[in-house]
C-alpha positions in Angstrom: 123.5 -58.8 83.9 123.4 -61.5 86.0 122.0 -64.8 84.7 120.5 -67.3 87.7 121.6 -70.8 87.4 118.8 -73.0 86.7 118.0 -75.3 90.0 116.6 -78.7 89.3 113.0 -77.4 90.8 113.1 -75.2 88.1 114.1 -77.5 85.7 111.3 -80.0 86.4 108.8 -77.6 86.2 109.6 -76.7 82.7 109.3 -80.4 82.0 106.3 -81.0 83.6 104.5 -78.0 81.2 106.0 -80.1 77.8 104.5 -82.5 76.1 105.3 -86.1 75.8 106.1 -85.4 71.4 107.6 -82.3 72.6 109.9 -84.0 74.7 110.6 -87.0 72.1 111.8 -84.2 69.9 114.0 -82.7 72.3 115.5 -85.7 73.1 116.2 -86.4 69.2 118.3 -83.4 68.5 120.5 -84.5 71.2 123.8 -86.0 69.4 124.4 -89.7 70.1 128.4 -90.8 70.1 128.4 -93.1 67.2 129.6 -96.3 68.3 132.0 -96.9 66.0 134.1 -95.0 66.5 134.4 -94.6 70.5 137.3 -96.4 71.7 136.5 -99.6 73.6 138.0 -98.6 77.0 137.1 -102.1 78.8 139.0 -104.2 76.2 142.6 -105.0 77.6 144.9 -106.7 74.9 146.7 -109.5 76.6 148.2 -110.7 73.5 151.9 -109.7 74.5 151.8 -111.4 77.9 150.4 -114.5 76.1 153.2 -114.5 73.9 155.2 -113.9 76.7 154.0 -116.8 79.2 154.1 -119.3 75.7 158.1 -118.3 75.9 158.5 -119.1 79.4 156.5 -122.0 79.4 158.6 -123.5 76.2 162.1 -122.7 77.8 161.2 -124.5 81.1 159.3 -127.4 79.8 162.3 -127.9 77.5 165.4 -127.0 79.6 167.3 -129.5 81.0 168.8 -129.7 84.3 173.0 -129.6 85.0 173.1 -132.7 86.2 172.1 -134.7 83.4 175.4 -133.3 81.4 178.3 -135.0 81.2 179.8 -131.4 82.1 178.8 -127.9 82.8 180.3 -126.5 79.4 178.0 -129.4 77.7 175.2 -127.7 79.7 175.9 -124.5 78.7 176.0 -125.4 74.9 172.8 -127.2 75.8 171.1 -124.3 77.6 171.9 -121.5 75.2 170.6 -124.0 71.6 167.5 -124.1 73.7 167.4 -120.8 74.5 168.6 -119.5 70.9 165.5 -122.0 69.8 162.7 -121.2 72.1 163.8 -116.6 71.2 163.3 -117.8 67.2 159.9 -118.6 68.3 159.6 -122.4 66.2 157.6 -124.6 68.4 155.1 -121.3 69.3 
């Protein structure tokens, strides 16, 4: 019981006998993935590392340097409001 794999010769001659309707019908019973519902695999969400960059860029733009305190425990204080600020996510 052996059962011969098609070969595309073969294949296009049994298109060649059908007609063009018989073909249109063929090709209409074939399912068609419904659109909705396939997942869009080209769509990268960049949403977190926008978020992200909008941290950074906050912090740095408002940081201030150690030498523009009076001391480095000033700083410190200085730094970590800032940083305390910028995490609660107010000026984003």
């Amino acid at each position: 019981m052996s059962h011969a794999e098609p070969t595309l010769r073969d294949i296009a001659s049994a298109l060649a006998m059908l007609k063009p309707e018989q073909i249109a019908s063929i090709m209409a019973k074939i399912p068609k993935p419904n659109r909705a519902y396939v997942p869009k695999v080209y769509h990268i969400d960049y949403s977190e590392r926008i978020k992200r960059l909008a941290i950074n860029n906050l912090y740095f733009s408002s940081a201030s340097q150690p030498h523009m305190h009076p001391s480095f425990e000033d700083y410190a204080e200085h730094d970590e409001a800032i940083r305390q600020q910028v995490l609660s996510g107010v000026d984003l």
